[in-house]
C-alpha positions in Angstrom: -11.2 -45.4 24.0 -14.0 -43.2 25.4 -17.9 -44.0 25.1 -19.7 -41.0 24.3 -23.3 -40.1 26.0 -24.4 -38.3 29.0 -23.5 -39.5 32.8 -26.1 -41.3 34.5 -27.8 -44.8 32.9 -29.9 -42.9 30.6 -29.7 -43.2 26.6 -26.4 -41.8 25.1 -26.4 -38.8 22.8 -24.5 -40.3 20.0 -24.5 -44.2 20.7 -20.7 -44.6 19.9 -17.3 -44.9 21.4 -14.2 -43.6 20.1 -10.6 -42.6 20.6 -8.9 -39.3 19.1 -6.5 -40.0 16.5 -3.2 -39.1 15.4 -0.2 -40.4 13.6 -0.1 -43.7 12.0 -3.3 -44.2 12.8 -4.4 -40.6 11.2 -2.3 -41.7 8.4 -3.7 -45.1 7.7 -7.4 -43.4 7.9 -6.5 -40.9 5.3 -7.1 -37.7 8.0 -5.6 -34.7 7.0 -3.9 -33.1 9.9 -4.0 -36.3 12.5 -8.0 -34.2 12.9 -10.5 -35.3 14.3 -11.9 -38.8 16.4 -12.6 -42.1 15.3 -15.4 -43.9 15.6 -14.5 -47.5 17.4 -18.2 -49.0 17.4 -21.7 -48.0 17.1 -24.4 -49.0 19.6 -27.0 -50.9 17.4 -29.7 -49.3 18.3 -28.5 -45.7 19.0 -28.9 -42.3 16.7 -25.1 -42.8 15.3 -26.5 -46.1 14.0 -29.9 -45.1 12.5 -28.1 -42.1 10.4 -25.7 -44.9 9.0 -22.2 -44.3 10.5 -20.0 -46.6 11.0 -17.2 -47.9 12.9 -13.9 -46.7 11.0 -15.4 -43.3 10.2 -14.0 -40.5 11.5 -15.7 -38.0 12.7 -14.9 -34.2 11.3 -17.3 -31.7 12.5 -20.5 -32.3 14.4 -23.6 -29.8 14.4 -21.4 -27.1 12.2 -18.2 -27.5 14.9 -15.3 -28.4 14.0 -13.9 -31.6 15.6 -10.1 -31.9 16.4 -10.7 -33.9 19.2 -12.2 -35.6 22.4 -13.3 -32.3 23.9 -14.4 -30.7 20.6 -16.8 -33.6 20.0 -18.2 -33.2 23.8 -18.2 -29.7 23.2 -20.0 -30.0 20.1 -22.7 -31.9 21.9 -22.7 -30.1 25.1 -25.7 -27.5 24.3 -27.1 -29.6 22.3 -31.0 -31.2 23.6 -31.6 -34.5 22.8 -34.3 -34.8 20.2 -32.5 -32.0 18.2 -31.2 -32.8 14.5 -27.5 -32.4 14.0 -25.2 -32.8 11.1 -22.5 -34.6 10.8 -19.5 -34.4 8.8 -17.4 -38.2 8.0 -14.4 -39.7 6.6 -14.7 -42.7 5.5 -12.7 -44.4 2.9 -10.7 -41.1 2.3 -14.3 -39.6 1.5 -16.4 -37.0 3.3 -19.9 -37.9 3.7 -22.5 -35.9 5.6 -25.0 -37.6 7.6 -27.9 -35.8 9.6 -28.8 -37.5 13.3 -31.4 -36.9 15.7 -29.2 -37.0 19.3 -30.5 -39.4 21.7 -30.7 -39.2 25.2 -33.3 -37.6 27.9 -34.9 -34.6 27.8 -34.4 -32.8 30.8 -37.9 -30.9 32.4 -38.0 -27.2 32.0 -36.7 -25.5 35.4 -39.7 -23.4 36.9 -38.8 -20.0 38.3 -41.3 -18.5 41.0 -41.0 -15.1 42.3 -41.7 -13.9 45.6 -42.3 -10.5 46.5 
């Protein structure tokens, strides 16, 4: 099972853990294709759980990326700044369902460049 967020103490990106899926477990959630990660808990107070998903989804495609796995989820998020407003594409109950989230987390300060001549 992995948590999902950002290193450091600060607030996670998605407020969730997960774990990839695959096999039975694919089967049993009604994924196509053993794709994509599901979603093992939601952090009460995190972005994940203000847009309304749940544990038991799975997770498809985040911010128009697909998501086959672990690394296509951090992927996904990698670029993204918190603050921004992604979608996000569920399975849940054998039905897709897209959700839009506002990514949590800490905004990082703007890097200044100075020139010397």
């Amino acid at each position: 099972m992995y948590a999902f967020g950002h290193r450091g103490h600060g607030p996670r990106k998605l407020g969730i853990s997960y774990q990839e899926i695959s096999g039975q477990l694919a089967e049993y959630f009604e994924v196509s294709e053993g794709r994509g990660v599901l979603v093992t808990e939601v952090q009460e107070d995190g972005p994940a759980f203000e847009a309304g998903v749940k544990a038991g989804d799975v997770i498809l495609a985040l911010a128009g990326e697909e998501v086959e796995d672990g690394r296509d989820l951090r992927r996904a998020l990698r670029g993204a700044d918190p603050g921004t407003e992604v979608s996000v594409t569920l399975q849940r109950d054998g039905k897709r369902l897209d959700l839009k989230l506002k990514l949590g987390g800490e905004k990082k300060p703007p890097r200044h460049h100075t020139a010397t001549t």
